[in-house]
VOPAGU-2260 file (C-alpha; in pm, 1 decimal, decimal comma):
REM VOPAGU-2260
SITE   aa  ch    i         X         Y         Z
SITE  UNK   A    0   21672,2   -7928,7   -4843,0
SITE  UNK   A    1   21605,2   -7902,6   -5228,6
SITE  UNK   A    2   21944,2   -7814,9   -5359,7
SITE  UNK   A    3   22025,8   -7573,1   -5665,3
SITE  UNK   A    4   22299,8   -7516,3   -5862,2
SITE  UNK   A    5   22369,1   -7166,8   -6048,0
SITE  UNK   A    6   22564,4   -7159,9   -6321,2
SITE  UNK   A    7   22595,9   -6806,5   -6411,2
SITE  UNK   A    8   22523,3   -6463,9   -6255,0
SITE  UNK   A    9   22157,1   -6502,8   -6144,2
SITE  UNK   A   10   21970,5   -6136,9   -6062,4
SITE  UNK   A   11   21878,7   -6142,0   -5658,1
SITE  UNK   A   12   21529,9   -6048,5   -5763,2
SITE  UNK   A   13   21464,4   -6415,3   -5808,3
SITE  UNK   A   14   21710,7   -6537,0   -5639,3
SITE  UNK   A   15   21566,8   -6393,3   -5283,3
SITE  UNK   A   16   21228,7   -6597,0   -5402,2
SITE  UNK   A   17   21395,3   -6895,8   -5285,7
SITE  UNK   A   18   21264,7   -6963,9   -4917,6
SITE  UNK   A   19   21622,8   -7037,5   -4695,1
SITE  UNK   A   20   21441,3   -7326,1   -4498,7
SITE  UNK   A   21   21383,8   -7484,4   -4774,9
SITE  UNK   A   22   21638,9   -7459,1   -5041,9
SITE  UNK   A   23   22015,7   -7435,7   -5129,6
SITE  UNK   A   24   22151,2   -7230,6   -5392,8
SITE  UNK   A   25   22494,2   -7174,5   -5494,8
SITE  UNK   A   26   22736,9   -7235,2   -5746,5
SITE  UNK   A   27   22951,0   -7548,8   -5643,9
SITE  UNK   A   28   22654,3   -7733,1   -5492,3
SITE  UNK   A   29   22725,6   -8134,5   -5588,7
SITE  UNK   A   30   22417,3   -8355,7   -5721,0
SITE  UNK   A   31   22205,7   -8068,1   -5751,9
SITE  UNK   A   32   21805,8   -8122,2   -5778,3
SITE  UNK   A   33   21790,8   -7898,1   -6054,3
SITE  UNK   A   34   22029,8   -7600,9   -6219,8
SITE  UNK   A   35   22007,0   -7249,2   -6302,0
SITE  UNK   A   36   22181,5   -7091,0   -6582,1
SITE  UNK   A   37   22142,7   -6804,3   -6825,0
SITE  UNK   A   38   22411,5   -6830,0   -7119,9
SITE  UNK   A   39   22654,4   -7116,8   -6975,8
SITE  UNK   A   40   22672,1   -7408,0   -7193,8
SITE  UNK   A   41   22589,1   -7738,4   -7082,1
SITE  UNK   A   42   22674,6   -7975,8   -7376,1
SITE  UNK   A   43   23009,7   -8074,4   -7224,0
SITE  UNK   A   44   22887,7   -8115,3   -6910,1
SITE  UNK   A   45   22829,5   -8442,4   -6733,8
SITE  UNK   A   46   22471,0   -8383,2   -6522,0
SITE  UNK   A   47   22406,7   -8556,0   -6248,0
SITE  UNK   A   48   22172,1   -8825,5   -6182,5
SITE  UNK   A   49   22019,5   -8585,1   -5912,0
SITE  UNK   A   50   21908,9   -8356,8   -6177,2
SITE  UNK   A   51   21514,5   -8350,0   -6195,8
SITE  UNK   A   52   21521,2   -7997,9   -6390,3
SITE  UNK   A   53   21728,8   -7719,1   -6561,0
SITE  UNK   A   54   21557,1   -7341,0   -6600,3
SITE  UNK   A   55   21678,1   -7121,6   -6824,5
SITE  UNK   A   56   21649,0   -6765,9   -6755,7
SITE  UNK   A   57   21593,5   -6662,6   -7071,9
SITE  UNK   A   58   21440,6   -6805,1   -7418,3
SITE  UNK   A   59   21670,2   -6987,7   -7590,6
SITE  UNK   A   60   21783,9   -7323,9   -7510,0
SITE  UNK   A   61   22059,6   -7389,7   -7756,9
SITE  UNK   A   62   22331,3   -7401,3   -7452,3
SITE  UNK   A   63   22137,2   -7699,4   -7306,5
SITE  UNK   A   64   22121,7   -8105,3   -7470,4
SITE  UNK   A   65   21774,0   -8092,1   -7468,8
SITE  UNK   A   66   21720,1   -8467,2   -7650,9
SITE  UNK   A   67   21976,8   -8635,9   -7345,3
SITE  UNK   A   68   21750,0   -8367,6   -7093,6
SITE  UNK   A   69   21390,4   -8570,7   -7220,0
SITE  UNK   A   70   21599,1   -8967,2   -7219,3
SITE  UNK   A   71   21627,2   -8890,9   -6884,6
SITE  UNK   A   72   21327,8   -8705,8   -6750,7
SITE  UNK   A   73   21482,4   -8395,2   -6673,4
SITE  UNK   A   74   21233,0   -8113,9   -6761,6
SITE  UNK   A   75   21385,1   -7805,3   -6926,1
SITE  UNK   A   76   21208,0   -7474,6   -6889,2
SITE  UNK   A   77   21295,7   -7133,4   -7033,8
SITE  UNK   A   78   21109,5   -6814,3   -7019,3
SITE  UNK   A   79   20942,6   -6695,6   -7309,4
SITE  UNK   A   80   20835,9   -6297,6   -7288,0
SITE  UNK   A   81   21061,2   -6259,1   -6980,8
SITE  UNK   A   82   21267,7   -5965,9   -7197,1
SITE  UNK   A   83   21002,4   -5901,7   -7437,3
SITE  UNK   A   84   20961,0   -5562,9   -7366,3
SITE  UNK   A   85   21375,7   -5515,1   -7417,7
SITE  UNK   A   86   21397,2   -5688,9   -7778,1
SITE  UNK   A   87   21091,6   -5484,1   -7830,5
SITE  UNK   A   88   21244,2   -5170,9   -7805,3
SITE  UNK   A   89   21523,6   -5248,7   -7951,1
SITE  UNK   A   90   21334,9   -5357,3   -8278,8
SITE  UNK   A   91   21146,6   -4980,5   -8305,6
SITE  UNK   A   92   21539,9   -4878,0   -8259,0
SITE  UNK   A   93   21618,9   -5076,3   -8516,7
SITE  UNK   A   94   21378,4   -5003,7   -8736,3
SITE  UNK   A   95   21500,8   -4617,4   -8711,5
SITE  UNK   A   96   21824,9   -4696,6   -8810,1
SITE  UNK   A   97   21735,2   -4936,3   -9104,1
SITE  UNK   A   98   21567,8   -4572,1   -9222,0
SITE  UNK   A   99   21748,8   -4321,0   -9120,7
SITE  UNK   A  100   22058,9   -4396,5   -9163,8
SITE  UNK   A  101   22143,1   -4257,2   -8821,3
SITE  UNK   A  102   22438,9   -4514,1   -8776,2
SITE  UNK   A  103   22654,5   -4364,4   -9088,0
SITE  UNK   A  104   22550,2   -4040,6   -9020,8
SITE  UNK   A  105   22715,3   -4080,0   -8627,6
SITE  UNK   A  106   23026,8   -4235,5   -8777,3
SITE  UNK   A  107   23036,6   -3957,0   -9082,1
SITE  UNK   A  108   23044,8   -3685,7   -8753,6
SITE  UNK   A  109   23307,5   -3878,7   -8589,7
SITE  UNK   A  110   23542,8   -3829,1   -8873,2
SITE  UNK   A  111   23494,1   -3474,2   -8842,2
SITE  UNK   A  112   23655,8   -3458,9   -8491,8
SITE  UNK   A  113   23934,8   -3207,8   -8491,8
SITE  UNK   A  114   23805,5   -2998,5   -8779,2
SITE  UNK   A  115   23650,4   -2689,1   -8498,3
SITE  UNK   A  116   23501,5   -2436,8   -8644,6
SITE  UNK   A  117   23478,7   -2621,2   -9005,8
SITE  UNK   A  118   23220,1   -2855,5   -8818,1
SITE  UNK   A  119   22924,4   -2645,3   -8876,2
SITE  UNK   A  120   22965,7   -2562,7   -9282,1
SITE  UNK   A  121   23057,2   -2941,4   -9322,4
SITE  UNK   A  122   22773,0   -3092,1   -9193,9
SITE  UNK   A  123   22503,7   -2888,7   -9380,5
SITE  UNK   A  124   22698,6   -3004,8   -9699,8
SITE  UNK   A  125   22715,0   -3328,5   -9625,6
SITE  UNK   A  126   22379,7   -3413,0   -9433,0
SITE  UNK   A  127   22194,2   -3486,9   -9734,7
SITE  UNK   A  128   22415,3   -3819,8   -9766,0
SITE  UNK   A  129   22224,0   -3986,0   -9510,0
SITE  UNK   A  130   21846,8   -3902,6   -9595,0
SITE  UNK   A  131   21634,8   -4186,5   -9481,2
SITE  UNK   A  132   21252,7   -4217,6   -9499,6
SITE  UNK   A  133   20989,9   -4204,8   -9207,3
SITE  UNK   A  134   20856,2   -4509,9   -9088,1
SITE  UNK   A  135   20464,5   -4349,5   -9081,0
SITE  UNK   A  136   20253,1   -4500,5   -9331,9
SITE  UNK   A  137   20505,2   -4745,1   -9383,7
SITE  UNK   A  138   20445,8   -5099,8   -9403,2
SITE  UNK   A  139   20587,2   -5321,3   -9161,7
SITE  UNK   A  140   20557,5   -5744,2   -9187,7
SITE  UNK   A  141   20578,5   -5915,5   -8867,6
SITE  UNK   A  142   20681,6   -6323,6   -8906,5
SITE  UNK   A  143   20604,7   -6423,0   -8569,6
SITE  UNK   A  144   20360,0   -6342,8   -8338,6
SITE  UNK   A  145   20480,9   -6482,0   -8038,2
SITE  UNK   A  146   20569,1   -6258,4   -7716,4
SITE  UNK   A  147   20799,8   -6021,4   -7903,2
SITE  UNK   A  148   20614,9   -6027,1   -8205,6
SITE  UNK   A  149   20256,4   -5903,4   -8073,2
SITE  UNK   A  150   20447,2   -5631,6   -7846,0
SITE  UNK   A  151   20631,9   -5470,8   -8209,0
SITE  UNK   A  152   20315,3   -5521,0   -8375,9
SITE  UNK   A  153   20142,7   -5297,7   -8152,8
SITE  UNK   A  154   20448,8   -5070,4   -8086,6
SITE  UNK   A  155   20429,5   -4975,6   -8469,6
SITE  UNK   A  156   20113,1   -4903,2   -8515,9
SITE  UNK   A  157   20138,5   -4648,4   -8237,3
SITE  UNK   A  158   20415,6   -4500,3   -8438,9
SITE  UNK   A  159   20143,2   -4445,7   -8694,1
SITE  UNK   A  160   20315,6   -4776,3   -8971,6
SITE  UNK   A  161   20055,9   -5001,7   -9106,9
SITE  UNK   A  162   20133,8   -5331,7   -8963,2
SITE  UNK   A  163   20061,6   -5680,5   -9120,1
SITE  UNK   A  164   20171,9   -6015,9   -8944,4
SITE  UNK   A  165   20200,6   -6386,4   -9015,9
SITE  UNK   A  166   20237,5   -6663,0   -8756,9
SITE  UNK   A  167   19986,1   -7020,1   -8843,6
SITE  UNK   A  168   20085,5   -7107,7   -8484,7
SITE  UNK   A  169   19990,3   -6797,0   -8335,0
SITE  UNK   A  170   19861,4   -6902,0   -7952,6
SITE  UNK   A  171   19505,3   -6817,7   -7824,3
SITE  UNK   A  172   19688,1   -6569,8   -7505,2
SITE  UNK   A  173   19885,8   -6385,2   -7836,2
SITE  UNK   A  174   19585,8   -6330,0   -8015,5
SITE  UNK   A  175   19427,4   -6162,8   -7751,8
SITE  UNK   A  176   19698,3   -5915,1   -7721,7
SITE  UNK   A  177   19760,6   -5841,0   -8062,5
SITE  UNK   A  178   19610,9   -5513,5   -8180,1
SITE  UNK   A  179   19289,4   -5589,1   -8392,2
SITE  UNK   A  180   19428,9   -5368,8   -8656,2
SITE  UNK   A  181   19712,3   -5582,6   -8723,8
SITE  UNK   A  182   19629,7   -5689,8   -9077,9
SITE  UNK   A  183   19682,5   -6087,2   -9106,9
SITE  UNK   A  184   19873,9   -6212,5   -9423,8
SITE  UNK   A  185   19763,0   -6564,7   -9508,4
SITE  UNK   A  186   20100,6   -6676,6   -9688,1
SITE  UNK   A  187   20451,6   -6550,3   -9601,6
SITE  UNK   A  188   20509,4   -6459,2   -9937,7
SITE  UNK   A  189   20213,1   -6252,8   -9939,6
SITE  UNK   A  190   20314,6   -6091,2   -9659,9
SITE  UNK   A  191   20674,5   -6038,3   -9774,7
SITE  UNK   A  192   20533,0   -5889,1  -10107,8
SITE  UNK   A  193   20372,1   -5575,9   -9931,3
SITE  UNK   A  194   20621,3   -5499,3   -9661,6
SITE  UNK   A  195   20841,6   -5209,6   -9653,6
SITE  UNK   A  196   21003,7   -5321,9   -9321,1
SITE  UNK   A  197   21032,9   -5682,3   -9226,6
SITE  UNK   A  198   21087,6   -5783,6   -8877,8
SITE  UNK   A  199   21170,2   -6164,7   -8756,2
SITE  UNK   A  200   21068,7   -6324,3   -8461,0
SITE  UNK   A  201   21069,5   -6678,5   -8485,9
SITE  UNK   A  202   21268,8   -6956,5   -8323,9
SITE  UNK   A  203   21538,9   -7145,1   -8515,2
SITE  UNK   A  204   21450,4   -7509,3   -8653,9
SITE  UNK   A  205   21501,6   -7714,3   -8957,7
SITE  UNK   A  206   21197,1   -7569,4   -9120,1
SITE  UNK   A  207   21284,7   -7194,8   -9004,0
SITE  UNK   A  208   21669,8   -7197,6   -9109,0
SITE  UNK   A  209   21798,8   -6978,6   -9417,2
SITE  UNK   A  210   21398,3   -6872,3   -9472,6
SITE  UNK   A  211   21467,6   -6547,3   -9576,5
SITE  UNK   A  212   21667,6   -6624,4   -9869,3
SITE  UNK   A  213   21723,7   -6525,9  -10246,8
SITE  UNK   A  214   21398,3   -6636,1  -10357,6
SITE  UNK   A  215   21197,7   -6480,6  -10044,0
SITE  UNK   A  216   21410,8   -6157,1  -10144,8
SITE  UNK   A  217   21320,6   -6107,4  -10522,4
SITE  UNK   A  218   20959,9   -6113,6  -10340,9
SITE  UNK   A  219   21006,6   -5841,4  -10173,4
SITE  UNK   A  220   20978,7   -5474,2  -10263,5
SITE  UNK   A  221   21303,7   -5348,6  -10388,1
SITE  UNK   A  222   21474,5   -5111,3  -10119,8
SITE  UNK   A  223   21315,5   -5319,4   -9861,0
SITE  UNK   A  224   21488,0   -5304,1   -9507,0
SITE  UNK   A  225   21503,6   -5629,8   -9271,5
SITE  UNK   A  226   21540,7   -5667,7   -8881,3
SITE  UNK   A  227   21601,9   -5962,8   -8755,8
SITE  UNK   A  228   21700,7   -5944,2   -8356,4
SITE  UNK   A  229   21571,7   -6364,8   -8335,3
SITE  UNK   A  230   21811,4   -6578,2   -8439,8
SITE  UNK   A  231   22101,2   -6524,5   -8665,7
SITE  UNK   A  232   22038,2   -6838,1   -8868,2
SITE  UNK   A  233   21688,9   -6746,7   -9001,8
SITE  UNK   A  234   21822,3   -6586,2   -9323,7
SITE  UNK   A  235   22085,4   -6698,9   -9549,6
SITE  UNK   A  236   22333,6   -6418,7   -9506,9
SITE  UNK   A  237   22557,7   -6473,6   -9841,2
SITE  UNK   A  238   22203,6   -6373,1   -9987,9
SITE  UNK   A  239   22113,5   -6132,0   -9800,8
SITE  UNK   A  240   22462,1   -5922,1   -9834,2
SITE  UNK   A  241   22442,8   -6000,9  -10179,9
SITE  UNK   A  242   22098,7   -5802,6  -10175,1
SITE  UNK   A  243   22217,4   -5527,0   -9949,2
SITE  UNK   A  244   22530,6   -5498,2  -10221,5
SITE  UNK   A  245   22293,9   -5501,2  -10559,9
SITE  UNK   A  246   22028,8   -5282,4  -10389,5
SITE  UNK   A  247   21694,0   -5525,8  -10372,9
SITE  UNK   A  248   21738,7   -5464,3  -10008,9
SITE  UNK   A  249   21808,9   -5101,5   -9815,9
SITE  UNK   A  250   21937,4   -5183,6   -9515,9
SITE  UNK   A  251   21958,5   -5506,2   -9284,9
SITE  UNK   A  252   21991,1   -5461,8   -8881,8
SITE  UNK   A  253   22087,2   -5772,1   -8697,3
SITE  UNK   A  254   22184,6   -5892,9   -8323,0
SITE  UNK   A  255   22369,6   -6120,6   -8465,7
SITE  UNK   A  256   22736,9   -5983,6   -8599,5
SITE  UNK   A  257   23002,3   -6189,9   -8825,5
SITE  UNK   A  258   23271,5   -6112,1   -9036,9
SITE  UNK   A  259   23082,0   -6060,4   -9364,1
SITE  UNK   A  260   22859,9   -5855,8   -9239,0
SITE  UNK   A  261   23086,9   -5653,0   -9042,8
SITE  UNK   A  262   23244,7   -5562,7   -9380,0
SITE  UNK   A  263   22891,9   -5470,3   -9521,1
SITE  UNK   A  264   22787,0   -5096,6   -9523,3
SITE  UNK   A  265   22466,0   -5169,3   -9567,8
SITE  UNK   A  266   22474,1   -5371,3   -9234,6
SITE  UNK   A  267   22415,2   -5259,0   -8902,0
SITE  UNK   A  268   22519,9   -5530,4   -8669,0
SITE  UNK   A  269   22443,7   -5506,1   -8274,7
SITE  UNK   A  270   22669,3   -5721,4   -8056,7
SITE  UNK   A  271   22355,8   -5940,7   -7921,2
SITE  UNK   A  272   22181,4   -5653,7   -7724,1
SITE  UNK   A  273   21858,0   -5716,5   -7713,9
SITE  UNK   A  274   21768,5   -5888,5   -7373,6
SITE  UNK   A  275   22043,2   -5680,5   -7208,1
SITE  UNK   A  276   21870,9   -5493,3   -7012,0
SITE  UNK   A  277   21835,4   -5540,8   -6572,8
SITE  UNK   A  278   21464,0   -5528,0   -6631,1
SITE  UNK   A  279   21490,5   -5816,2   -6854,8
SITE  UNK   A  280   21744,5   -6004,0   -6661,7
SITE  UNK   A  281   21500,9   -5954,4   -6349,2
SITE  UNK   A  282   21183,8   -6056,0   -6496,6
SITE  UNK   A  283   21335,3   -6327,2   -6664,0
SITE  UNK   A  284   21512,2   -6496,6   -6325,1
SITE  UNK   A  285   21220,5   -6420,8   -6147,5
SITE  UNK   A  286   20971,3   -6621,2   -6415,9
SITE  UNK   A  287   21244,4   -6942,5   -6419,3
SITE  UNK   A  288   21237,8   -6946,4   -6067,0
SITE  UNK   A  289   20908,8   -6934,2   -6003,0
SITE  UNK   A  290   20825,0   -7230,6   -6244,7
SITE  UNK   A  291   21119,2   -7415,8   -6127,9
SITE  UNK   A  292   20985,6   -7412,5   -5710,6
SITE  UNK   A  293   20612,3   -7482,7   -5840,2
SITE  UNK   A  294   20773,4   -7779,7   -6037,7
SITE  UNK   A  295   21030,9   -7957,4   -5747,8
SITE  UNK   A  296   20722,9   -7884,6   -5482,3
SITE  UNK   A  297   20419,2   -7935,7   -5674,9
SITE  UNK   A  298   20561,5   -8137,0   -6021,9
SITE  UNK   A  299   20325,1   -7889,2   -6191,9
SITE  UNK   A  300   20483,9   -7823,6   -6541,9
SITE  UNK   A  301   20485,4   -7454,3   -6730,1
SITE  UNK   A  302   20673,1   -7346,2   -7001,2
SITE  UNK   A  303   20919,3   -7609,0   -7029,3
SITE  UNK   A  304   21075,8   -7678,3   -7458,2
SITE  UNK   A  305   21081,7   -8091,5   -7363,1
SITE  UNK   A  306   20766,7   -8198,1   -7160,3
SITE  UNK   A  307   20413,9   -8059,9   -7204,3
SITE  UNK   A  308   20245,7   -7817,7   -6960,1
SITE  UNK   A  309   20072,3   -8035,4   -6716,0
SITE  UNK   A  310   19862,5   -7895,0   -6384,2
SITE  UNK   A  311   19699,0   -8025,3   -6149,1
SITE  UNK   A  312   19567,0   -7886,2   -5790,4
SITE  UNK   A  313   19686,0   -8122,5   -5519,1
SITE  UNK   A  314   19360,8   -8269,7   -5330,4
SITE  UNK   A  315   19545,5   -8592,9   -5150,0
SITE  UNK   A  316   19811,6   -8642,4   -4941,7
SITE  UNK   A  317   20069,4   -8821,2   -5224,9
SITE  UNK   A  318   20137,5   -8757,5   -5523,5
SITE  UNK   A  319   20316,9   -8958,4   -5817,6
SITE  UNK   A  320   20507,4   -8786,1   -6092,5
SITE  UNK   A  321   20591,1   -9026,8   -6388,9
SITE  UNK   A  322   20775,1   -8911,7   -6749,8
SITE  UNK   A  323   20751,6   -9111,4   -7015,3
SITE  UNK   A  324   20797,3   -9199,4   -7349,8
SITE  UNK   A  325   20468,6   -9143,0   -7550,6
SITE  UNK   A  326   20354,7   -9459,6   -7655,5
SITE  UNK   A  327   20007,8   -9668,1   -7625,6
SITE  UNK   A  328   19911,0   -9802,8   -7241,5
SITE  UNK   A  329   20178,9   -9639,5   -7038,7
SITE  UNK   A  330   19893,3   -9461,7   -6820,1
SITE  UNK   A  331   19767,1   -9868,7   -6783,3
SITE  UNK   A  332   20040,8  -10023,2   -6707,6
SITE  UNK   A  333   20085,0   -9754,8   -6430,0
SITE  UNK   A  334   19713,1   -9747,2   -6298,3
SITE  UNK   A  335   19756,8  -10162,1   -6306,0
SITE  UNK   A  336   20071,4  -10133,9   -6071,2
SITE  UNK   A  337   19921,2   -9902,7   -5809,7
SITE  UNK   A  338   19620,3  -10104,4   -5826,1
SITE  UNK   A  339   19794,1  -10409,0   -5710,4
SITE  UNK   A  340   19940,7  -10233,9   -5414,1
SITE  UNK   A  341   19600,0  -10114,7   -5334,8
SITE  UNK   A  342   19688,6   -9824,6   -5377,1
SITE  UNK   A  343   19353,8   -9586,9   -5445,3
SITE  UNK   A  344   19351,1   -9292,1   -5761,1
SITE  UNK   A  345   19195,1   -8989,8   -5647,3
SITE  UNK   A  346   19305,7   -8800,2   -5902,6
SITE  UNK   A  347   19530,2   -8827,6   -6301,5
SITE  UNK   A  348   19603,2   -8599,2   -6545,3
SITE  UNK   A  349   19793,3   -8723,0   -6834,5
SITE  UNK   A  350   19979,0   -8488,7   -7125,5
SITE  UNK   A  351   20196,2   -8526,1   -7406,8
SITE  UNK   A  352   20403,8   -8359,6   -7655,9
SITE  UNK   A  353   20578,3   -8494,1   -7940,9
SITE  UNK   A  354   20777,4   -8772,7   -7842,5
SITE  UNK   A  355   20741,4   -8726,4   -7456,7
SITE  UNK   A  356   20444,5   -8741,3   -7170,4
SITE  UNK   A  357   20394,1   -8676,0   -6840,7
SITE  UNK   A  358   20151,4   -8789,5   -6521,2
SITE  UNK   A  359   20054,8   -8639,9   -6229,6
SITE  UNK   A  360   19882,4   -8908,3   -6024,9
SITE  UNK   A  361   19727,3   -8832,8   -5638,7
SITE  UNK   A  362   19685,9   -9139,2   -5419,4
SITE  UNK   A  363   19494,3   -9154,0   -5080,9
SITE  UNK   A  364   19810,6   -9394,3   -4985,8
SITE  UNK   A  365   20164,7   -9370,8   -5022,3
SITE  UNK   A  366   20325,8   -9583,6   -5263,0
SITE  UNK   A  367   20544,9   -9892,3   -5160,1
SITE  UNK   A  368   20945,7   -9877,2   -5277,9
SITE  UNK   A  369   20863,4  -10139,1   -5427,6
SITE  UNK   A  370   20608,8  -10049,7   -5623,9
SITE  UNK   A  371   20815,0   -9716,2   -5687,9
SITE  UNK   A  372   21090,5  -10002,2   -5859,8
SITE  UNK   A  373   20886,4  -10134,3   -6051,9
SITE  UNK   A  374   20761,3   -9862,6   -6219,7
SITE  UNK   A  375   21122,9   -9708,3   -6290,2
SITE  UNK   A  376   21171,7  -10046,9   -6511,8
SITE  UNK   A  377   20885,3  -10055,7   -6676,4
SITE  UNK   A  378   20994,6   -9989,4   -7059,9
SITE  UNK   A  379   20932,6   -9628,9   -7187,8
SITE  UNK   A  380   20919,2   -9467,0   -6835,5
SITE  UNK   A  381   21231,2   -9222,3   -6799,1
SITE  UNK   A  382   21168,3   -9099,1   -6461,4
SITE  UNK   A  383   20965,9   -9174,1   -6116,4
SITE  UNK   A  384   20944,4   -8974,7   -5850,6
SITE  UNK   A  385   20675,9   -8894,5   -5580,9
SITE  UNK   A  386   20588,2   -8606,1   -5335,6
């Protein structure tokens, strides 16, 4: 039995994909062969040896130690675009309330509660307060042009908004989807210098954190309104409430609440909505688990943040999975070993990413223990295993 540990509330959509013969899922399961989890953080957590994987149902991985995850071979995978469609519509949401003011204007009625037949007068007089513009013809700058980013993209143009986007890494299966009248901005700043809107969808990194900052800002059109539903970190927020409180910026909607901005008016802040949804929560169990079985039954890797995609259709009876650090003749010293056992290749493929690769290796024979050993010592290999 392949056992699985969850470590939060999992949606029974995926979990039913599990076949009963075959695996074990629950919560307290010891030395699992891989875990589940959504939010739950694992950086306190001691993992077992066991552990060959961890999926995250969702996209971000900053709950999991991905650098002690790759020392030790255990593939991580998440699933990007699983709630794409939620942050999506939460962004063209957003986007209306950056403009319209809709969230004073619901908290200027509210004080009104009480007042009866006074309501009527006092809203025509005071109505005019929160006067926002329409977002068609607008422009709208899109940094990032991943999952989330082509769906907005596309999503605003069919609000009738002029839409320009900037992403150097965008990937061949995004480009496909994006909307050929997406305009493409060659420099951020260029792009920054033409947008009315701005929406962010980019992952947090050393070169991504505090990007939209005080400089960025006095590049941008004054009144300008920002969105960011990514990641909290990717503006510098001092500058960005110091905008919002000297007018260069309009309005600034966010996922991502703290205490300064709470005290901003200019601020909308959403407590961390924007893959709440059970649609998102389904697709985005169902999409971990399914990469997690085809991994622990086939070693085939998709979508995982620590080891590269690697596939390869299974043609002989074994098969050798090896992680590794990526340095020069690990794929020789391995070939050498089997080899010596006599043990015949009939198929490789061999990936890496950054610091990290990974073999899948089918043999006509099955491979000694002892060769197996001797492999798991060989400097630079993190893991072994075979199927």
């Amino acid at each position: 039995m392949i056992r699985i540990q969850t470590l939060n509330k999992i949606s029974p959509l995926g979990l039913e994909l599990f076949p009963r013969d075959k695996y074990e899922v629950a919560s307290g399961i010891p030395n699992p062969d891989a875990i589940l989890v959504r939010s739950a953080s694992l950086h306190d957590t001691v993992l077992p040896g066991s552990v060959m994987a961890i999926a995250r149902a969702g996209a971000g991985v900053n709950n999991i130690p991905i650098p002690e995850c790759s020392e030790r071979g255990i593939v991580v995978f998440n699933t990007p675009g699983g709630n794409a469609n939620a942050v999506k519509e939460l962004v063209i949401a957003s986007l209306l309330l950056s403009s319209r003011n809709i969230f004073g204007g619901i908290n200027w009625g509210l004080s009104m509660a009480g007042r009866a037949d006074e309501v009527p007068d006092l809203v025509e007089k005071g109505k005019s307060r929160f006067e926002g513009p329409e977002l068609k013809g607008k422009v709208l700058g899109v940094v990032g042009l991943g999952s989330i980013g082509v769906m907005v993209a596309n999503a605003a143009l069919a609000l009738g908004m002029e839409v320009a986007g900037y992403d150097p890494y965008i990937s061949v299966d995004a480009a496909w989807s994006l909307s050929e009248s997406v305009q493409r901005a060659e420099t951020l700043e260029g792009l920054l210098s033409k947008a009315d809107y701005l929406t962010l969808h980019l992952p947090l990194g050393e070169e991504t954190r505090g990007m939209i900052d005080a400089v960025k800002i006095r590049t941008m059109k004054k009144g300008a309104r920002i969105v960011n539903l990514a990641r909290g970190g990717l503006v510098n927020e001092a500058d960005i409430i110091a905008a919002l409180e000297n007018g260069r910026l309009s309005a600034y909607i966010t996922d991502f609440p703290s205490a300064e901005l709470l005290r901003c008016e200019k601020a909308v802040c959403i407590p961390h909505l924007g893959a709440s949804t059970p649609e998102a929560e389904d697709n985005c169990a169902v999409m971990a688990i399914k990469q997690l079985m085809e991994f622990l039954e086939s070693g085939n890797i998709k979508n995982s943040v620590n080891f590269p995609r690697c596939r390869l259709e299974r043609r002989a009876p074994h098969r050798l999975l090896v992680a590794n650090r990526n340095i020069p003749n690990m794929v020789g010293q391995i070939t050498t070993l089997l080899a010596g056992a006599d043990v015949n290749i009939t198929d490789l493929i061999n990936h890496h990413r950054e610091e990290y690769a990974y073999n899948i290796i089918d043999t006509e024979q099955a491979i000694p223990d002892e060769v197996l050993a001797t492999l798991g010592k060989v400097d630079g290999i993190v893991r072994v295993r075979t199927l």
